[in-house]
C-alpha positions, 0 to 999 in steps of 0.5 A: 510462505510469504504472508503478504507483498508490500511495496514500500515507498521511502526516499530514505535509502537507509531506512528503506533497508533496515525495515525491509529485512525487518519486514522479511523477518515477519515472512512480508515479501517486500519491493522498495521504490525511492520515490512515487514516480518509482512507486508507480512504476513498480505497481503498474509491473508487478500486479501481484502487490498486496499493499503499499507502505508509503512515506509521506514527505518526499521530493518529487511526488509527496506521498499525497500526490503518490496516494492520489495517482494509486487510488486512480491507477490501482484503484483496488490497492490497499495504501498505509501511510508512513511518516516522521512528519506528520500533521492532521491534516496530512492524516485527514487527507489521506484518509479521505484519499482513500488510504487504508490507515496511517501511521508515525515514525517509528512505528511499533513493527508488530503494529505495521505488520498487523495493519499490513495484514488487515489491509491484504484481507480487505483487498481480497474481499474486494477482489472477491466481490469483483469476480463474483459480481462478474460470475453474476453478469456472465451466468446472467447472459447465459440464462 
């Protein structure tokens, strides 16, 4: 049983590759995309994706730009940002963007996973609250 389904967005091919079958190990069902463009593309297909893993320097969209178009496409989806290039400011951004945390390469996998899992729990409770708050508004009709 798969624990979660992560995107992982990365321009790097090669490393996209080696921490996707490290990610599988850790019973992660992953999808990769190349860019941000492919990230989105991928998102608006397959609505069962938990988390995105999303790198932060690319051509193309940045991953900024990437995290941006998520938050106002899939709104409910739960981003970590990943990058080898990393400032503060960046970070800030993207926290303020609405990322749900942010992390260097390399990173600890353990580390990665546990954040993965943290991130899928908080889009459930999201996705919970959304449908108790619409069983509220249809019972509330009913009444």
């Amino acid at each position: 049983m798969t624990m979660a389904k992560v995107l992982l967005i990365d321009d790097e091919a090669g490393f996209l590759d080696v921490l996707s079958k490290r990610l599988e190990t850790r019973n992660l069902s992953i999808v990769t995309a190349l860019s941000g463009e492919a990230g989105l593309k991928a998102l608006a297909k397959d609505h069962a994706l938990d988390v995105v893993i999303l790198d932060v320097k690319m051509p193309g969209l940045d991953g900024i730009q990437t995290l941006q178009m998520i938050k106002k496409d899939f709104p409910l989806a739960e981003v970590i940002m990943l990058t080898g290039h990393a400032t503060v400011e960046t970070a800030i951004e993207g926290m303020k963007l609405g990322a749900f945390d942010y992390l260097m390469k390399p990173c600890d996998i353990d580390l990665l996973v546990q954040k993965v899992q943290e991130a899928k729990e908080k889009k459930a409770k999201h996705e919970e609250k959304i449908v108790q708050a619409q069983l509220k508004e249809i019972t509330s009709r009913m009444a």
